[in-house]
C-alpha positions as a Markdown table, in Angstrom:
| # | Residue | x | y | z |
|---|---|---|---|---|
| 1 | Unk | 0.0 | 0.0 | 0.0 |
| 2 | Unk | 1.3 | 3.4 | -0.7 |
| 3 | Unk | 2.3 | 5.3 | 1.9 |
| 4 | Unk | 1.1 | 9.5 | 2.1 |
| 5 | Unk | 2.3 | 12.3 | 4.0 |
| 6 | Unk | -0.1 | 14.8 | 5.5 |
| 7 | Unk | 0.1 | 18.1 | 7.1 |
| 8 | Unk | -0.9 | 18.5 | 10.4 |
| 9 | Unk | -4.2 | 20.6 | 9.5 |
| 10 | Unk | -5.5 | 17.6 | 7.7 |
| 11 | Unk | -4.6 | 15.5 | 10.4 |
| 12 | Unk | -7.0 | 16.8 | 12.6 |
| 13 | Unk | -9.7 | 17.5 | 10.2 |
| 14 | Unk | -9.0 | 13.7 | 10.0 |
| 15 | Unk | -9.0 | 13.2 | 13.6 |
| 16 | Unk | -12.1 | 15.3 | 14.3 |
| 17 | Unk | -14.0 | 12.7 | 11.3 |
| 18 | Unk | -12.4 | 9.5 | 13.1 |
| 19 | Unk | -15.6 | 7.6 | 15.2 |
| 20 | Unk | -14.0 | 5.4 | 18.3 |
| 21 | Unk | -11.2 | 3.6 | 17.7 |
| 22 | Unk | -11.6 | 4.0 | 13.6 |
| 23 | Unk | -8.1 | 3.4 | 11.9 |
| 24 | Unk | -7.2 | 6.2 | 9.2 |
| 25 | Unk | -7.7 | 3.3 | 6.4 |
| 26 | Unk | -11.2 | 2.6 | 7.6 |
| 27 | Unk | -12.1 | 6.2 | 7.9 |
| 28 | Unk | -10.0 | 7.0 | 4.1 |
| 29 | Unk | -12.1 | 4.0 | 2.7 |
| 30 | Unk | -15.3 | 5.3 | 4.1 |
| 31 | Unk | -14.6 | 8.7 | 2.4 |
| 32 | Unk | -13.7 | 7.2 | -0.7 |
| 33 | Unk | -17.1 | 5.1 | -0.8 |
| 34 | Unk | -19.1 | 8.2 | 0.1 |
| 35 | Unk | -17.4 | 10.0 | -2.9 |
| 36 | Unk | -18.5 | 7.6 | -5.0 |
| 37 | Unk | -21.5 | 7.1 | -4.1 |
| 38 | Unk | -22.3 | 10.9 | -4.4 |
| 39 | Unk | -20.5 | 11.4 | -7.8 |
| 40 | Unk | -22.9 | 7.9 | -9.2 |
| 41 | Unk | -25.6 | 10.2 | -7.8 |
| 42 | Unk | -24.8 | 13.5 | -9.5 |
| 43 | Unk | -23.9 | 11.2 | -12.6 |
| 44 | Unk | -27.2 | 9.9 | -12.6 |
| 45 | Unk | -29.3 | 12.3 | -11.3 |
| 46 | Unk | -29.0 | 14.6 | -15.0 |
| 47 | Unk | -30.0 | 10.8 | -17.1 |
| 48 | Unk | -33.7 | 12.0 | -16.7 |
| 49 | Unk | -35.2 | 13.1 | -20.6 |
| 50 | Unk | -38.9 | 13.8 | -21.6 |
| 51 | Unk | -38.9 | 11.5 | -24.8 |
């Protein structure tokens, strides 16, 4: 796994997201999923046309 280097403001914006004893890989894939999830949304959301 690629390793990243963060400054220390996005550590705690990080820190302040983290729920219990959440890992950084947990809360990174979380963020990921809800990216996706939004951008299938928004992709979808404009496939509506009154043929």
């Amino acid at each position: 796994m690629p390793k990243i280097e963060l400054d220390e403001e996005t550590v705690s914006r990080l820190d302040n997201l983290r729920v219990e004893d959440e890992s950084y890989d947990e809360l990174v894939t979380e963020l990921i999923n809800i990216y996706e999830a939004e951008e299938l949304t928004l992709f979808h959301g404009g496939d509506y046309s009154s043929d």
